[in-house]
ROSE-4610 file (N, C-alpha, C; in Angstrom, 1 decimal, always signed):
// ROSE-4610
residu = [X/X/X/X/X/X/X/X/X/X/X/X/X/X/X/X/X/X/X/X/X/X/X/X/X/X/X/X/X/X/X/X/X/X/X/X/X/X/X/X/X/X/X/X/X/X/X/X/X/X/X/X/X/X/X/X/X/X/X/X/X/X/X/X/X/X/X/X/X/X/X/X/X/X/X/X/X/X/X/X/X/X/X/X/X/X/X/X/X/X/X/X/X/X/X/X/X/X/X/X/X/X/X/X/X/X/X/X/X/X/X/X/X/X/X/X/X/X/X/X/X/X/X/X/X/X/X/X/X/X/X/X/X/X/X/X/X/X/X/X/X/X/X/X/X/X/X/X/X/X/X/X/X/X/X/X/X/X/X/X/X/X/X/X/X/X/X/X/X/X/X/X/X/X/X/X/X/X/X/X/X/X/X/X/X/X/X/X/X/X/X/X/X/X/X/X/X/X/X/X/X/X/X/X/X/X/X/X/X/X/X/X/X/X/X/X/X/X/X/X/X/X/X/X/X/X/X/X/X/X/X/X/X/X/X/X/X/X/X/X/X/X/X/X/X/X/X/X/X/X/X/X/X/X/X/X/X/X/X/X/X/X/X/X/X/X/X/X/X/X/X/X/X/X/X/X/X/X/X/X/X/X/X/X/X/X/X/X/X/X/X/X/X/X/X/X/X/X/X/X/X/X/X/X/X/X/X/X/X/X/X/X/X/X/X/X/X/X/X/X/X/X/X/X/X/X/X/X/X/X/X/X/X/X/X/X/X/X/X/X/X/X/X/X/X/X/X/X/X/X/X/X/X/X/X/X/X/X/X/X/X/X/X/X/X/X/X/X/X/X/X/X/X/X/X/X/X/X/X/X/X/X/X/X/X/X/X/X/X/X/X/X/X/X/X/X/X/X/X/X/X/X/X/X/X/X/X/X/X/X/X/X/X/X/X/X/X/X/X/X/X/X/X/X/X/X/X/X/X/X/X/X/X/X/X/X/X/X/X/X/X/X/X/X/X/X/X/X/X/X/X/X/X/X/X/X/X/X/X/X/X/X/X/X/X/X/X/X/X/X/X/X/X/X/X/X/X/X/X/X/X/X/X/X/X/X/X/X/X/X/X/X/X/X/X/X/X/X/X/X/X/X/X/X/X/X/X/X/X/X/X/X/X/X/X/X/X/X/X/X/X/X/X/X/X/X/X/X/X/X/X/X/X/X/X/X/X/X/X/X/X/X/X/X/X/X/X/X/X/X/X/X/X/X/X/X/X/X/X/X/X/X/X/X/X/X/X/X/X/X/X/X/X/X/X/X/X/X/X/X/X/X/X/X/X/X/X/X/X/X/X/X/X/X/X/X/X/X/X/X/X/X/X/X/X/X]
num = [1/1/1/2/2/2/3/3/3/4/4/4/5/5/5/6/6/6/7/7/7/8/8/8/9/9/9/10/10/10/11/11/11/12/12/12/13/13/13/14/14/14/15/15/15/16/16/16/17/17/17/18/18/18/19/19/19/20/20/20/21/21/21/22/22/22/23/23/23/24/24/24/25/25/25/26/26/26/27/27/27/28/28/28/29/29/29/30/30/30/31/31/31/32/32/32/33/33/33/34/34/34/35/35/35/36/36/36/37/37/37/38/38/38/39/39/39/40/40/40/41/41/41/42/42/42/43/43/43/44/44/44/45/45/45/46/46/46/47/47/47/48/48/48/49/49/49/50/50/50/51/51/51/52/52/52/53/53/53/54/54/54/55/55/55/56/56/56/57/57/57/58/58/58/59/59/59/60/60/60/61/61/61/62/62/62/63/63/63/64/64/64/65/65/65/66/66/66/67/67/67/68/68/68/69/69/69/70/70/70/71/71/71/72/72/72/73/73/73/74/74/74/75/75/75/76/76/76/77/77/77/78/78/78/79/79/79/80/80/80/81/81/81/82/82/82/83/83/83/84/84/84/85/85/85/86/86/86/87/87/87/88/88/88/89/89/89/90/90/90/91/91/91/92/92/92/93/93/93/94/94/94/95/95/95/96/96/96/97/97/97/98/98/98/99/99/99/100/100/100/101/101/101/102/102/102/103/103/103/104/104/104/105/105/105/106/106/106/107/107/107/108/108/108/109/109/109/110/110/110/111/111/111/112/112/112/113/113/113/114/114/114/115/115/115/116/116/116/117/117/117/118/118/118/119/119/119/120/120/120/121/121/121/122/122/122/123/123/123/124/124/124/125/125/125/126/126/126/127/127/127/128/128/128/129/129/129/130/130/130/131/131/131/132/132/132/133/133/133/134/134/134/135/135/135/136/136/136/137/137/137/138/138/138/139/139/139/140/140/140/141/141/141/142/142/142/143/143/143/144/144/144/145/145/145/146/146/146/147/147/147/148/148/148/149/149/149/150/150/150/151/151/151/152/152/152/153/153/153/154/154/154/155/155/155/156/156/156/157/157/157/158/158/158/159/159/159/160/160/160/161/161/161/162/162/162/163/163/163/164/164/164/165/165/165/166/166/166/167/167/167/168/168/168/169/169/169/170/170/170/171/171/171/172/172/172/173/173/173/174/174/174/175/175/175/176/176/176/177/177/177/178/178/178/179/179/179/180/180/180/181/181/181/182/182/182/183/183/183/184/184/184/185/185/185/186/186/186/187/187/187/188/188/188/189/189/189/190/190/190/191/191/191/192/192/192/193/193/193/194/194/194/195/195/195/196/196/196/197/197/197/198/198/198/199/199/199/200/200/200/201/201/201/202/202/202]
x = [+50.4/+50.0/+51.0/+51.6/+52.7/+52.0/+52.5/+52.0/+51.4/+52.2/+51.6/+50.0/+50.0/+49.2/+47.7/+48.0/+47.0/+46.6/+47.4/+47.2/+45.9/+46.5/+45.8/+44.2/+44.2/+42.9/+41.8/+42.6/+41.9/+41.2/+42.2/+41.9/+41.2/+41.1/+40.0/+38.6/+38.6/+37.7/+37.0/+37.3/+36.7/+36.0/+36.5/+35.7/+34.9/+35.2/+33.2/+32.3/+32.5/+31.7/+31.2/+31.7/+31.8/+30.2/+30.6/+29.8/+29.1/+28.5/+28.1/+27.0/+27.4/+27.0/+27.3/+27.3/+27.7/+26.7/+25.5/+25.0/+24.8/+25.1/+25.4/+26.8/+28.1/+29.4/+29.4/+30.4/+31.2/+32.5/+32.8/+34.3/+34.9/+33.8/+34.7/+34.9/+34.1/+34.3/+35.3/+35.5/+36.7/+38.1/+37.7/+39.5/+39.7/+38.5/+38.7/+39.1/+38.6/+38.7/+40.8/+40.7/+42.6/+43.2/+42.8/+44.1/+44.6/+44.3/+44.7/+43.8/+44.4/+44.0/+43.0/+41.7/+40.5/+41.0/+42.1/+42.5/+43.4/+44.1/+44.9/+43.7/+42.9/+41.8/+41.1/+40.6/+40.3/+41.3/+42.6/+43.4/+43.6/+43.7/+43.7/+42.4/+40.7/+39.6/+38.3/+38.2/+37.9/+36.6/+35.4/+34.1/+34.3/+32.8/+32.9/+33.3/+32.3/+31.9/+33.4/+34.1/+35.8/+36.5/+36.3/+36.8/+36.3/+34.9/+34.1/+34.9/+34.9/+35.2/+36.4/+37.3/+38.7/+38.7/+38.3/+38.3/+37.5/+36.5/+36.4/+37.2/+38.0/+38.9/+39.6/+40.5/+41.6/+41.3/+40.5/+39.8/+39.6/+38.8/+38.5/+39.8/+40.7/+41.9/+42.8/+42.8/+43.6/+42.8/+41.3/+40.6/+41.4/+41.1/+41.2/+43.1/+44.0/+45.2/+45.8/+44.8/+44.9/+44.6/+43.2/+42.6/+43.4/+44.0/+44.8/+46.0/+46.2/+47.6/+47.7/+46.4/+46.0/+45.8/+44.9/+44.6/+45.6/+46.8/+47.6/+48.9/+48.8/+50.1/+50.3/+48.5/+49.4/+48.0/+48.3/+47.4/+46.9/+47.2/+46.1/+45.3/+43.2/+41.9/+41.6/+42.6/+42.3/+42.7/+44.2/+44.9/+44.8/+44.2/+43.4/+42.6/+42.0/+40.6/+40.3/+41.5/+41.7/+42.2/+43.5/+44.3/+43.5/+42.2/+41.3/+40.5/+39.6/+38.7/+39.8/+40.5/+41.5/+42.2/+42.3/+43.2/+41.7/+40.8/+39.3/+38.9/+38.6/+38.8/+39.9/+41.0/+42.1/+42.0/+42.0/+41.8/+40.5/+39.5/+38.4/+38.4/+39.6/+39.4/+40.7/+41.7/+42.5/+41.9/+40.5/+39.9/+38.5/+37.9/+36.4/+35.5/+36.1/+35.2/+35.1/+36.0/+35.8/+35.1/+34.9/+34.0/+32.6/+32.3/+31.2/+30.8/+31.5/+31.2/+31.1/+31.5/+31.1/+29.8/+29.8/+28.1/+27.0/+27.1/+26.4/+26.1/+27.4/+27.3/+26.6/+26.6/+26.4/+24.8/+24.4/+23.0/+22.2/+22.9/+22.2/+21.9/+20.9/+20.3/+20.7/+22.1/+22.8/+23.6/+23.5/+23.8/+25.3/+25.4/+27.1/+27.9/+27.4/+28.2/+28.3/+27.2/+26.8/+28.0/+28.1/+29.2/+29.9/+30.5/+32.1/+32.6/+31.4/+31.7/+31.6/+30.6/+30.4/+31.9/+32.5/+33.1/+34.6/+34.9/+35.8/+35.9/+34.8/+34.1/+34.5/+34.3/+34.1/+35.4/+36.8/+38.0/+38.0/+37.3/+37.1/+36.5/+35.1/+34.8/+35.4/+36.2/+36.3/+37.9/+38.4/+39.7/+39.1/+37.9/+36.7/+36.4/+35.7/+35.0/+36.4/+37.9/+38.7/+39.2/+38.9/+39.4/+38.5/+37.0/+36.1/+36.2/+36.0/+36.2/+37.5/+38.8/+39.6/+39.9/+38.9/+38.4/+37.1/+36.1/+35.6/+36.8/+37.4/+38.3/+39.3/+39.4/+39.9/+39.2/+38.2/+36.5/+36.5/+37.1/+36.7/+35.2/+35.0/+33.1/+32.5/+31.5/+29.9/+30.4/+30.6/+30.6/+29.1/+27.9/+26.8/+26.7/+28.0/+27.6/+28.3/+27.4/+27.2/+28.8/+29.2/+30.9/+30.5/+29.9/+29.8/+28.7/+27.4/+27.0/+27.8/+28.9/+29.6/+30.8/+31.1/+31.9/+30.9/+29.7/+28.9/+28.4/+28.2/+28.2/+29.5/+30.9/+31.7/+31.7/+31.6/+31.5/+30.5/+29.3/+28.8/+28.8/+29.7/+29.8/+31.0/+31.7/+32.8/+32.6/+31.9/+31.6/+30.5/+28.9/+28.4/+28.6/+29.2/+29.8/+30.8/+31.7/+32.3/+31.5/+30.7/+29.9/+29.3/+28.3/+27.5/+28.9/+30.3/+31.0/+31.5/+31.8/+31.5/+30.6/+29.6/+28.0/+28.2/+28.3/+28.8/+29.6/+30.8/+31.9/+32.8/+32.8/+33.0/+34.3/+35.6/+36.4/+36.5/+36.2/+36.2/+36.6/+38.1/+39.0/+38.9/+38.0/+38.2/+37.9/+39.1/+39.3/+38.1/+37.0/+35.7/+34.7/+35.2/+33.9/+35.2/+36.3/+37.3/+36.9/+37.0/+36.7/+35.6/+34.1/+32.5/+32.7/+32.9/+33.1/+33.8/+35.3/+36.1/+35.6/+34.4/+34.0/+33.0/+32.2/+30.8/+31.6/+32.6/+33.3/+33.8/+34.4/+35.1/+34.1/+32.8/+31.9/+31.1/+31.7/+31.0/+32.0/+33.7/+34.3/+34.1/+34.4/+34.7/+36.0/+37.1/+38.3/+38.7/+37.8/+38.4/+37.3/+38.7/+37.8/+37.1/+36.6/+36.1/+37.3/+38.3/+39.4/+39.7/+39.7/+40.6/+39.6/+37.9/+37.4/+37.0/+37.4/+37.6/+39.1/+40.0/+41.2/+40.8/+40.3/+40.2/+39.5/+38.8/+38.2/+36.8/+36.0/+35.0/+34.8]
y = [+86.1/+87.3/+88.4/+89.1/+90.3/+91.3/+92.0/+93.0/+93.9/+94.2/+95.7/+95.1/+93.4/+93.5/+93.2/+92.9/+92.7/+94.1/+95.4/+96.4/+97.4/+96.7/+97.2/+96.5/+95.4/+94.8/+95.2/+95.8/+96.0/+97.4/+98.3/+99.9/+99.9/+99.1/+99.0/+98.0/+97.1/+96.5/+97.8/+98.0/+99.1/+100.3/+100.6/+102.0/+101.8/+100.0/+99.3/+99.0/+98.5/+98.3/+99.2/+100.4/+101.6/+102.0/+102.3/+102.8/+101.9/+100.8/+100.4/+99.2/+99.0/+98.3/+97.0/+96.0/+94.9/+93.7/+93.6/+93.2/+93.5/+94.6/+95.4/+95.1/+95.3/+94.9/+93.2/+93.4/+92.4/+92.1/+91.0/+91.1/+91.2/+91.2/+92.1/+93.7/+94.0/+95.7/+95.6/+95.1/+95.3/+94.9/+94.3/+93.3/+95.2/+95.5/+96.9/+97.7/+98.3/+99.2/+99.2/+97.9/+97.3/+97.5/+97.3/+97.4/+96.1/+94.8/+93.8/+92.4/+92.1/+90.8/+90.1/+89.5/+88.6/+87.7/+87.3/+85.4/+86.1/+87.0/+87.2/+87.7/+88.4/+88.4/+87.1/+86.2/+85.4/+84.1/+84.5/+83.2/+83.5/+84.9/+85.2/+85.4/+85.5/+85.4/+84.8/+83.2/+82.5/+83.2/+83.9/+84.6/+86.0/+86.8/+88.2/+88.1/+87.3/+87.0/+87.2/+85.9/+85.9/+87.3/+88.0/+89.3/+89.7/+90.2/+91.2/+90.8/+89.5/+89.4/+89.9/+90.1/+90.3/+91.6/+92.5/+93.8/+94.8/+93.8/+94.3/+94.2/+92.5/+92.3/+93.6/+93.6/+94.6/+95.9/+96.9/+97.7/+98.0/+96.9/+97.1/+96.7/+96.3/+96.2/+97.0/+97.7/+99.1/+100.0/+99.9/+100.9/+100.3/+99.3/+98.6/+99.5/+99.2/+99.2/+101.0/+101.6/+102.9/+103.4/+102.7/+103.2/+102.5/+101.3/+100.5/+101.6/+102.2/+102.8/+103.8/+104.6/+106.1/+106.0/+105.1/+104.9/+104.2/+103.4/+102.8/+103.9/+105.0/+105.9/+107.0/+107.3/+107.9/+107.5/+107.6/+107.5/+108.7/+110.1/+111.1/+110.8/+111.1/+111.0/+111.6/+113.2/+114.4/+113.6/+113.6/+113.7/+111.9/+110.7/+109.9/+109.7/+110.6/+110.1/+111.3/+112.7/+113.5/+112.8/+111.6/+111.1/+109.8/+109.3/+108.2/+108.8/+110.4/+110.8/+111.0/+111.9/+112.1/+110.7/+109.7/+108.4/+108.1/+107.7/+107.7/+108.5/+109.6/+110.7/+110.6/+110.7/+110.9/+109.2/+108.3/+107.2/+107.2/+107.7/+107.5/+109.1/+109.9/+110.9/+110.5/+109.5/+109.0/+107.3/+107.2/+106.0/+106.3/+107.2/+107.7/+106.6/+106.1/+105.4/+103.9/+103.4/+102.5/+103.1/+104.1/+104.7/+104.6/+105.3/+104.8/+103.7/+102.5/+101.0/+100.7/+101.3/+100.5/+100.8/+102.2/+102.8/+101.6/+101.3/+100.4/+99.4/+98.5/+97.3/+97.0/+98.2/+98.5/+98.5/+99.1/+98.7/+97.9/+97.1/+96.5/+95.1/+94.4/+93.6/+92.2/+92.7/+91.3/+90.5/+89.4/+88.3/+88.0/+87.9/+87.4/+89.1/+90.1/+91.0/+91.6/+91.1/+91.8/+90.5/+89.4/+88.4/+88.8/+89.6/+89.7/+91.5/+91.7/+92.8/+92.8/+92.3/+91.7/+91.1/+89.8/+89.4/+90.7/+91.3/+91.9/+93.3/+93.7/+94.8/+94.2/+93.4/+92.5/+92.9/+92.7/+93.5/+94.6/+95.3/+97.2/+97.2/+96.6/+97.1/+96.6/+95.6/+94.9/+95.7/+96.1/+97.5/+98.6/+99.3/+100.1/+99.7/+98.3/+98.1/+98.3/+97.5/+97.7/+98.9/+100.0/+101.3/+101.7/+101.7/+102.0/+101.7/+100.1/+99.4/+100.2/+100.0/+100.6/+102.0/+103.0/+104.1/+104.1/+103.4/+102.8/+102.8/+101.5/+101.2/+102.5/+103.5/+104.8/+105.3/+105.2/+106.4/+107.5/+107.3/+108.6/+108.3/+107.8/+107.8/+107.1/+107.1/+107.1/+105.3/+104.6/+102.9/+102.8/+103.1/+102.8/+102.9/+103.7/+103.6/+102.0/+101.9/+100.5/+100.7/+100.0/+100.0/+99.6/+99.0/+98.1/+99.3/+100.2/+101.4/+102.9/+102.7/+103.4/+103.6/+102.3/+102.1/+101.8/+101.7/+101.8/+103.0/+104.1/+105.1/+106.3/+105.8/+106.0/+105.7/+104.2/+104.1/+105.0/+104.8/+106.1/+107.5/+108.1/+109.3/+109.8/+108.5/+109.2/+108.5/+107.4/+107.5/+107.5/+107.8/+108.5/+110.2/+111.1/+112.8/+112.2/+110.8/+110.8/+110.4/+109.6/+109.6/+110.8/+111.6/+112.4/+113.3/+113.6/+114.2/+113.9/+112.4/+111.9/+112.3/+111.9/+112.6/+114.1/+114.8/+115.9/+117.0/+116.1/+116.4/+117.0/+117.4/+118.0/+116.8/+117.4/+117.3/+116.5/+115.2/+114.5/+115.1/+115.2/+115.4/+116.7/+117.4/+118.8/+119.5/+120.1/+119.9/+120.6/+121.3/+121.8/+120.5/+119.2/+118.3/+117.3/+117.2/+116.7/+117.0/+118.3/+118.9/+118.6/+118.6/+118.4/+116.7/+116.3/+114.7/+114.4/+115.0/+114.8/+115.1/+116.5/+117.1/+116.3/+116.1/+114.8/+113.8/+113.4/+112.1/+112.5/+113.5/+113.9/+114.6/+114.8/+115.2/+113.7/+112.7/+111.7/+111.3/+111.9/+111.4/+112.6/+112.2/+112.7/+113.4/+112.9/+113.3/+114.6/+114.9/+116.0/+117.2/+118.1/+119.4/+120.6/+121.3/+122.2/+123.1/+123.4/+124.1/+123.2/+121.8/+121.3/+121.1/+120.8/+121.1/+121.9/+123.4/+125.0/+124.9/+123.9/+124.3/+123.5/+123.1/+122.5/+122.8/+124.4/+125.3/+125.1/+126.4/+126.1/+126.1]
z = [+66.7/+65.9/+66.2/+65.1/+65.6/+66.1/+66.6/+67.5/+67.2/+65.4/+64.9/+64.3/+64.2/+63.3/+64.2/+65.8/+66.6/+66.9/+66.8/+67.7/+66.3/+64.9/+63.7/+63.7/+64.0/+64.3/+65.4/+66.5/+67.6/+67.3/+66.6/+66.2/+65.6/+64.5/+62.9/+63.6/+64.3/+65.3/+66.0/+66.6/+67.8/+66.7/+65.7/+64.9/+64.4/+63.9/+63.0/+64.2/+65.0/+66.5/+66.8/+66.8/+67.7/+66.7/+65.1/+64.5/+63.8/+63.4/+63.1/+64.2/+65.3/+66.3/+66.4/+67.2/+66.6/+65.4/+65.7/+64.6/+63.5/+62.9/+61.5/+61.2/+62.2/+61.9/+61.0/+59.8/+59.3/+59.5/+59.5/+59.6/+58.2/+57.1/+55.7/+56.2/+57.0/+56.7/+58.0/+58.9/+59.9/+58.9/+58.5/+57.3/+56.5/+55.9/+55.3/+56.1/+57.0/+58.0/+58.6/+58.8/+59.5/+58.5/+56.8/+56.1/+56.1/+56.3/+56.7/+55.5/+55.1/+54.4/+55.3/+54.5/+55.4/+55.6/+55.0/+55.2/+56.9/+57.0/+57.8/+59.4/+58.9/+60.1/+60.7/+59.2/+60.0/+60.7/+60.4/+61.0/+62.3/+62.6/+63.8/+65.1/+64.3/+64.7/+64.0/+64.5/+63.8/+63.4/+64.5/+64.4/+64.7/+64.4/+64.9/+66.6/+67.4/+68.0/+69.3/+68.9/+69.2/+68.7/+67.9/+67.1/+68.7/+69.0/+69.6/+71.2/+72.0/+73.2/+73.4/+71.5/+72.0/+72.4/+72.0/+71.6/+72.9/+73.5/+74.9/+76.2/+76.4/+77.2/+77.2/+76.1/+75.7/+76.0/+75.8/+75.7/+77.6/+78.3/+79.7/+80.9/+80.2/+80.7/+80.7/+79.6/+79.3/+80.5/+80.5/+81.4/+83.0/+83.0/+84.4/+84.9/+83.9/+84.4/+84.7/+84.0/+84.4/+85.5/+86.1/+86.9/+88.2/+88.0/+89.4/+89.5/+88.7/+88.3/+89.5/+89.0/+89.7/+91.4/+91.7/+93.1/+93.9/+93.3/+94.3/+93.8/+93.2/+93.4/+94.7/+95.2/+96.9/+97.4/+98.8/+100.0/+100.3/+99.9/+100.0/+99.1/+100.3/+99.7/+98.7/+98.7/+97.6/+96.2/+96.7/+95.2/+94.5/+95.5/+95.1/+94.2/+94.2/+93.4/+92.7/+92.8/+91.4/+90.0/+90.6/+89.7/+89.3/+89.7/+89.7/+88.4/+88.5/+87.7/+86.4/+87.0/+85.3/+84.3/+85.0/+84.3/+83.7/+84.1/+83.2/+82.3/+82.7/+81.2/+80.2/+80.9/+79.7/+79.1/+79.3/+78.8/+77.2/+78.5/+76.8/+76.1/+76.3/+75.2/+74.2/+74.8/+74.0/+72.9/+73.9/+73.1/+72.8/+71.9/+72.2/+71.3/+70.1/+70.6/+71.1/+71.4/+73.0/+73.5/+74.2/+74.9/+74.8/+73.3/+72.4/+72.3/+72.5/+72.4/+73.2/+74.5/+76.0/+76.5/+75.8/+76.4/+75.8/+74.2/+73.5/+74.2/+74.9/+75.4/+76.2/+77.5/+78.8/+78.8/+77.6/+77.8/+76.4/+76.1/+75.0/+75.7/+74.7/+75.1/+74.3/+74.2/+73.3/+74.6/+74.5/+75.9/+75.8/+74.2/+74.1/+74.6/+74.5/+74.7/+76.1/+76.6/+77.9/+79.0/+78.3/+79.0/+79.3/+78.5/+78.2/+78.6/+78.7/+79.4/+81.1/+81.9/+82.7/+83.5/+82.4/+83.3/+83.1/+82.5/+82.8/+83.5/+83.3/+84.5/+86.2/+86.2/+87.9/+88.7/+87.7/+88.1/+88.3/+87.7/+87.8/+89.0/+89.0/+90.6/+91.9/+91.4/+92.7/+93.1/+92.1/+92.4/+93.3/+92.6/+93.3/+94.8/+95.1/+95.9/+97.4/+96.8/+97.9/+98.3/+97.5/+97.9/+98.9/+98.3/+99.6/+100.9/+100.5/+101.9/+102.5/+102.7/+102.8/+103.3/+102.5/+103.1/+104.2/+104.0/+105.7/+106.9/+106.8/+107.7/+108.1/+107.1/+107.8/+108.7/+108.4/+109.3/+108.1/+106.8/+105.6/+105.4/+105.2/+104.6/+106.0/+105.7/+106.9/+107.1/+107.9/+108.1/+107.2/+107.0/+106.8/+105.1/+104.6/+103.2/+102.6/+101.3/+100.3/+99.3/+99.9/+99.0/+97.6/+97.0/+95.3/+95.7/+96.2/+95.5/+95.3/+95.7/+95.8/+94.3/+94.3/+93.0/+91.5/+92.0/+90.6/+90.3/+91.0/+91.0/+90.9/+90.9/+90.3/+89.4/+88.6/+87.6/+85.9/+86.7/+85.9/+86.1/+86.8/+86.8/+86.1/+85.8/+84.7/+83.1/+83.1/+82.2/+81.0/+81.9/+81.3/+80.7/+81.8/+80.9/+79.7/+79.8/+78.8/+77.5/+77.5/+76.2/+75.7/+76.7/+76.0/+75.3/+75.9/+75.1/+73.7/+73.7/+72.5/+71.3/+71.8/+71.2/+70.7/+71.7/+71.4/+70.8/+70.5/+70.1/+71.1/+72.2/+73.3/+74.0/+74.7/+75.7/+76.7/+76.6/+77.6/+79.3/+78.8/+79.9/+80.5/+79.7/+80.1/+82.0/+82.3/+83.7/+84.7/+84.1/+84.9/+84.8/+83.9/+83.8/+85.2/+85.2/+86.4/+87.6/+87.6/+89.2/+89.5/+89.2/+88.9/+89.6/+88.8/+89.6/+90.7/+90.9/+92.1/+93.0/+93.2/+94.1/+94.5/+94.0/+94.3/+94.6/+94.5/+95.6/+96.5/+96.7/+97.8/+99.1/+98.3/+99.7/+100.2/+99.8/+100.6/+101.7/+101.9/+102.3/+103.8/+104.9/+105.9/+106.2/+105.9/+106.2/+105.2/+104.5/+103.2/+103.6/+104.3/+104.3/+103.3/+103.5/+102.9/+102.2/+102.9/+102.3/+101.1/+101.1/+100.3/+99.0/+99.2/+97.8/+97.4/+98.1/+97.2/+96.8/+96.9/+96.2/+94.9/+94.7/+93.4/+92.4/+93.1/+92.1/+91.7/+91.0/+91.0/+89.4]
């Protein structure tokens, strides 16, 4: 499949999902939505179904590779997990509604969608889970805190505020909903003083 025409599938994919949900989505109104011939959608996705797992991989991998991006570019705890909350914001205000479709998935009670989000999630936390751990082994956080409750609660602290902004119409990225989060992670750490999360403003 060429590139411009998988990258047009995924965009026009993600806005009928997004808005329509997945059991209401057609793959006639995705073929409309891409601009793309049905014979041409479906040679490249035989079902919605195959359409739907493609469009989350892609989607949580783009999230995934941002987020690996941010935490392995420095070893300070501050500017760690400033550049951790911002690559998650700026991501779903550049993808809102991906954003909007992950919230759907995350709690819907469809089995084929909850798979496929599942299994590509497991990479996100397990990027998450080794940072913690890792910060244990410093002495930054308490030895007694739950590393996987740690990164699931990362998890929905960036992006639950990113949905309701969605909803909203409101700023994902915007840098007082940044600080709000960095600060609630950075008071679980030990090594990050008090000077350093008044420099980050109130």
């Amino acid at each position: 499949m060429a590139k411009r025409t998988k990258d047009l599938i995924y965009q026009g994919a993600v806005e009928v999902f997004s808005k329509r949900g997945f059991g209401d989505t057609t793959m006639d109104a995705i073929a409309e939505q891409c601009g793309v011939a049905k014979g041409t959608l479906y040679y490249n996705f035989k079902t919605k179904e195959e359409l739907f797992t493609y469009v989350m991989r892609r989607g949580l991998s783009q999230l995934t590779d941002r987020l690996r991006q941010a935490l392995l570019s420095t070893e300070d705890p501050v500017h760690k997990w400033v550049r951790a909350v911002e690559s998650q914001f700026r991501f779903f205000e550049e993808n809102r509604a991906f954003c909007h479709l992950l919230v759907q998935k995350i709690w819907s009670a469809d089995v084929q969608g909850q798979l496929s989000v599942q299994e590509v999630l497991s990479e996100y936390f397990q990027l998450l889970d080794d940072q913690w751990a890792a910060a244990k082994a410093r002495n930054w956080i308490d030895d007694r805190a739950d590393v996987q409750t740690l990164s699931g609660a990362f998890f929905g602290m960036v992006v639950i505020p990113a949905a309701r902004a969605v909803l909203h119409g409101g700023a994902i990225d915007a840098p007082e909903r940044v600080r709000t989060i960095v600060k609630m992670i950075l008071r679980q750490m030990k090594g990050v003083s008090d000077d350093e999360l008044a420099s980050l403003g109130d």
